[in-house]
C-alpha positions as CSV (number, residue, x, y, z in Angstrom):
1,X,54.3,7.3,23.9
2,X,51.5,5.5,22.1
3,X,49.3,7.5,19.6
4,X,45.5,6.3,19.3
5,X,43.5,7.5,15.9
6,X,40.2,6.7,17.2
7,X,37.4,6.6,15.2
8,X,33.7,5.8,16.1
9,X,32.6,2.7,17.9
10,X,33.5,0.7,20.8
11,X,37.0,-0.8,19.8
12,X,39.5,2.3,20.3
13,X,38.0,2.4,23.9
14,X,38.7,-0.7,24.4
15,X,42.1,-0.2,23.7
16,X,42.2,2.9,25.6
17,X,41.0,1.0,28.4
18,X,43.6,-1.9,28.1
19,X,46.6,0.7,27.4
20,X,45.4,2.1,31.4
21,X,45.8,-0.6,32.7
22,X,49.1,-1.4,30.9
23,X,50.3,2.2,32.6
24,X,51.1,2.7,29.3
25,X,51.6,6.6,28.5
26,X,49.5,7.4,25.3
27,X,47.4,10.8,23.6
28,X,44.7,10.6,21.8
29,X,43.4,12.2,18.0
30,X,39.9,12.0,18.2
31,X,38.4,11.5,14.7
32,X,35.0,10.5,16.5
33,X,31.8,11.8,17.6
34,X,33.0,10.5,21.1
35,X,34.2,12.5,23.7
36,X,37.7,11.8,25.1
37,X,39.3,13.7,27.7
38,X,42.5,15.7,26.9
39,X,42.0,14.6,22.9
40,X,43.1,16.2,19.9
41,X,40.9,17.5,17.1
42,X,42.5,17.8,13.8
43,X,41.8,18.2,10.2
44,X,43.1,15.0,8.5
45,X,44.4,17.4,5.9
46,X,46.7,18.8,8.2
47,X,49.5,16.7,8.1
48,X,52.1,19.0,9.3
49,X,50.0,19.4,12.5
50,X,49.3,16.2,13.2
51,X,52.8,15.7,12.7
52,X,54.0,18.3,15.5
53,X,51.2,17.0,17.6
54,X,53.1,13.3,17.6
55,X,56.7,15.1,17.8
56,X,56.5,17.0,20.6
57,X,54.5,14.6,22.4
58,X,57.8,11.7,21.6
59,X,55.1,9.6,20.2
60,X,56.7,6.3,19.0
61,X,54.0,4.1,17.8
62,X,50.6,5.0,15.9
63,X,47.1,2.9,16.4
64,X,44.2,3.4,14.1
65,X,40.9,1.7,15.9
66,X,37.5,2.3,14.9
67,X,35.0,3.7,12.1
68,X,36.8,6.8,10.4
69,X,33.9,8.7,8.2
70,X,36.2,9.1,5.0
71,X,36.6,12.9,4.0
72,X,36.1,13.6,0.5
73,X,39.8,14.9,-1.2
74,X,38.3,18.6,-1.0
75,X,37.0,19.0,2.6
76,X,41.2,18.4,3.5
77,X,42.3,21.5,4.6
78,X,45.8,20.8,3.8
79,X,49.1,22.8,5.5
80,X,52.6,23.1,3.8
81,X,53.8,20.0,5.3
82,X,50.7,18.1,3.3
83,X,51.3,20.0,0.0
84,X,54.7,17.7,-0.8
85,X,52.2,14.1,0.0
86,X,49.5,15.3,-2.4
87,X,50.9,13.4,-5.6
88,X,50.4,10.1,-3.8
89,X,47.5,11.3,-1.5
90,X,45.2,11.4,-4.6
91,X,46.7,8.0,-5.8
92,X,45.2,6.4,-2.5
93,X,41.7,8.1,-2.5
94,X,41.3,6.4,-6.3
95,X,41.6,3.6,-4.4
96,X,40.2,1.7,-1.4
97,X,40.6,2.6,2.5
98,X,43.4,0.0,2.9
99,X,45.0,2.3,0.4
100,X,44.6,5.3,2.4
101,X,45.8,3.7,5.6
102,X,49.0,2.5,4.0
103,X,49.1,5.6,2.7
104,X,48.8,7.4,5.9
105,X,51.6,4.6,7.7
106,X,54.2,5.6,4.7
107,X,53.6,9.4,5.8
108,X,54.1,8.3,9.6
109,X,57.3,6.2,9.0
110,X,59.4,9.3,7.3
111,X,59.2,10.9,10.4
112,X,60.3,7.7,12.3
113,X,56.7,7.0,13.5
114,X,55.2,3.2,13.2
115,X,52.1,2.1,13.1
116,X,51.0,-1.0,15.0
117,X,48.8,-3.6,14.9
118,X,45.5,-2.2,16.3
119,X,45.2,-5.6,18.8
120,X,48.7,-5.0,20.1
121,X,48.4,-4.1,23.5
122,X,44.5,-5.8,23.5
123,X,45.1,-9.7,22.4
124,X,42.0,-10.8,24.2
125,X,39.7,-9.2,21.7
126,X,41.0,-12.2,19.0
127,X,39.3,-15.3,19.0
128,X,40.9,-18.5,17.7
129,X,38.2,-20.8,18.4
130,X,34.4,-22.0,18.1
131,X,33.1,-19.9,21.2
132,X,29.7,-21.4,21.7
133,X,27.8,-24.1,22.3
134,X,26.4,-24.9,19.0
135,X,29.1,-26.0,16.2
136,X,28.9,-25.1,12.3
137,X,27.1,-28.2,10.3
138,X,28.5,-29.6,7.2
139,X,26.5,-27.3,5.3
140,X,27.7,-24.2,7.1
141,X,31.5,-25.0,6.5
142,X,30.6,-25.4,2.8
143,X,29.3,-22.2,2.6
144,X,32.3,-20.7,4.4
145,X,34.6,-22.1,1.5
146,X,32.7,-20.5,-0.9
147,X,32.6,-17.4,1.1
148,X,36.1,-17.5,1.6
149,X,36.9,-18.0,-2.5
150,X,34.6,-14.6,-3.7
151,X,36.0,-12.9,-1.0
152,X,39.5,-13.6,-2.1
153,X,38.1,-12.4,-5.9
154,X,36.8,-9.1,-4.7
155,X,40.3,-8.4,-2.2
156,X,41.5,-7.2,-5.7
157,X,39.2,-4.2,-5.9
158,X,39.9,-3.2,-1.8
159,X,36.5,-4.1,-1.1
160,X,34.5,-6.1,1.1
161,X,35.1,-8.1,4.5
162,X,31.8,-9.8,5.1
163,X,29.2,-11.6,2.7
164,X,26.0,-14.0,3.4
165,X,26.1,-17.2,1.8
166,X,22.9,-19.2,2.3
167,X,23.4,-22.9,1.3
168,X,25.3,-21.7,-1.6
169,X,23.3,-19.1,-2.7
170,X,25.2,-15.6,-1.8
171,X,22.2,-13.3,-0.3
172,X,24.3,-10.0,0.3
173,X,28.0,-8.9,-0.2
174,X,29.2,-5.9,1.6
175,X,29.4,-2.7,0.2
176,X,30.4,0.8,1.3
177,X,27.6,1.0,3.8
178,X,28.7,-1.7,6.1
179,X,28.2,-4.9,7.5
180,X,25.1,-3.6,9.8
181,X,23.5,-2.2,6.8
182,X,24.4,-5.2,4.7
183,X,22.7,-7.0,7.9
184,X,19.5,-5.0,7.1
185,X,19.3,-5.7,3.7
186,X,19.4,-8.8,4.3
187,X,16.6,-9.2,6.9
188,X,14.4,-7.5,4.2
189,X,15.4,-10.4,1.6
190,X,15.4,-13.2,3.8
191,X,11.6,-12.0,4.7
192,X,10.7,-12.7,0.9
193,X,12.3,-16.0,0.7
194,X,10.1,-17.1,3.6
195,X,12.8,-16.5,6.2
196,X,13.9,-20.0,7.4
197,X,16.6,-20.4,9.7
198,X,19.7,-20.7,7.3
199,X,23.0,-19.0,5.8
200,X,26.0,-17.3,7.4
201,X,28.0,-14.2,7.8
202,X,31.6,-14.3,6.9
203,X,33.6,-11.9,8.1
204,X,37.1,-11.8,7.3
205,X,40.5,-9.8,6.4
206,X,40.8,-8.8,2.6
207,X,43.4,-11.0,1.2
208,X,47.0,-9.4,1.6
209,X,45.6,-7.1,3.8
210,X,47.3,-5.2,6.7
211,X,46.3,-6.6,10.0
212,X,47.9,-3.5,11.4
213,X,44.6,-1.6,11.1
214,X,41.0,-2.5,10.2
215,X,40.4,-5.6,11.0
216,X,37.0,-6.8,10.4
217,X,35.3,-6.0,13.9
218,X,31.8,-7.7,15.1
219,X,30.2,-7.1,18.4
220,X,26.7,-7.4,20.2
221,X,24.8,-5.6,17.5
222,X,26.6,-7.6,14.7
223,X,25.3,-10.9,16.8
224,X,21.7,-9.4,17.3
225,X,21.1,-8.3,13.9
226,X,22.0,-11.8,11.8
227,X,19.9,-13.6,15.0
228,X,17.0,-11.0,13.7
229,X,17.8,-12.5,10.2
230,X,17.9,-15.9,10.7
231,X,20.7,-16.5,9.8
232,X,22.8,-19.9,12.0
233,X,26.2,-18.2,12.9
234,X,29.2,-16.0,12.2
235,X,32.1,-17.1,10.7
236,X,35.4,-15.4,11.5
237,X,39.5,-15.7,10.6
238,X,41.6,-17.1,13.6
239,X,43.3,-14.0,15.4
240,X,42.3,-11.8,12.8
241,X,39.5,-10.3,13.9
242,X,38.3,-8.1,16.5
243,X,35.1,-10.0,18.8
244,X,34.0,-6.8,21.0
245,X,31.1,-7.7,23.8
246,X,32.3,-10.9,23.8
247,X,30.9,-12.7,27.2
248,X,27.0,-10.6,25.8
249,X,27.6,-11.7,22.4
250,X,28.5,-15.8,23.9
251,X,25.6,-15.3,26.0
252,X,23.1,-14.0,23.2
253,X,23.9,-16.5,20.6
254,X,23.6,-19.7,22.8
255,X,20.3,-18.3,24.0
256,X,19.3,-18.6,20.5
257,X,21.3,-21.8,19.3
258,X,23.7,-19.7,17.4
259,X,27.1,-20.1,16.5
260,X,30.4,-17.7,16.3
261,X,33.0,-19.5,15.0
262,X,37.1,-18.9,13.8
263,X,38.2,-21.1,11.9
């Protein structure tokens, strides 16, 4: 049995979806506004009945997919089970989300639970290719290296999967509000620069980052917004990153000579 913490967006149905047609047996936790039929609701704080939840349903193997709103440390309504984690709990929310999530895999694996990849049973969502008709230029790779270098400086902190770098000039970096708001921003700036067609989005994994969970995700809005910012393309990591919408997305961007690449 095959656990699914699904949090907002497209991608946990799309697992869902794939683990139907797998006829493979799973539950879900819904930590989402989305309605799921025969889904669990549960206080993250309760650990002990989340716990019991997974136990007497044999679950084997955890996914987490999707946009989890992050609680703040006192709106936890924590059980006894959760009072012996707490210690190490409030280690991990001094920290970033992939701090939490490994947290919250440690917890799973004392009761003999895993957690897996989130693309395991869904493979097709990775792309390990250029998937459209326009290629990156010369100028667009060498923004991708220096993309690729700040990103690896800021993995340190636990923060940030996706910056805009505009013929070496770094327009936005991703914060805590995400990469469509970040996307937003960025249309605003680009407006005062006079808004010519140039820079990228980079969106990849934090350096030494579990690809079990969270991997940078873009989909049909991610495509429409940097196509409303000007920008030439989207740069991802090779099998390490989730492309949802893809055959929209293609579609979209080589309407309006835009690329997606993995490199």
């Amino acid at each position: 049995m095959i656990a699914i913490f699904a949090g907002n967006g497209n991608f946990p149905k799309e697992i869902i979806k794939s683990l139907i047609n797998q006829k493979k047996p799973h539950l879900i936790i819904n930590l989402s506004g989305n309605k799921y039929k025969n889904s669990y609701q549960v206080n993250l704080g309760k650990f002990g009945k989340i716990i019991n939840i997974l136990k007497s349903n044999k679950v084997k193997e955890v996914i987490f997919a999707g946009k989890i709103n992050r609680p703040t440390f006192t709106s936890l309504q924590f059980d006894l089970t959760s009072l012996r984690f707490i210690p190490k709990l409030k280690s991990a929310f001094k920290k970033g989300d992939g701090s939490l999530l490994n947290f919250a895999s440690q917890v799973f694996k004392h009761y003999n639970i895993n957690v897996v990849a989130s693309h395991k049973y869904c493979k097709n969502l990775l792309l390990d290719k250029i998937a459209t008709k326009v290629k990156p230029s010369n100028i667009d790779f060498q923004d991708l290296k220096k993309a690729r270098l700040i990103l690896k400086s800021l993995s340190r902190f636990d923060n940030a999967q996706a910056l805009i770098v505009d013929n070496g000039y770094i327009l936005s970096i991703e914060a805590a509000e995400g990469t469509d708001l970040m996307l937003r921003r960025t249309l605003d700036l680009k407006k005062k620069l006079g808004n010519k067609r140039s820079g990228v989005l980079v969106k990849i994994p934090k350096n030494k980052q579990s690809l079990n969970y969270d991997l940078p995700t873009i989909g049909i809005k991610t495509v429409k917004l940097c196509i409303k910012a000007n920008l030439k393309g989207i740069f991802l990591q090779k099998k390490q990153n989730i492309f949802l919408d893809r055959e929209e997305s293609i579609k979209l961007a080589n309407k309006n000579n835009f690329f997606i690449a993995a490199i």
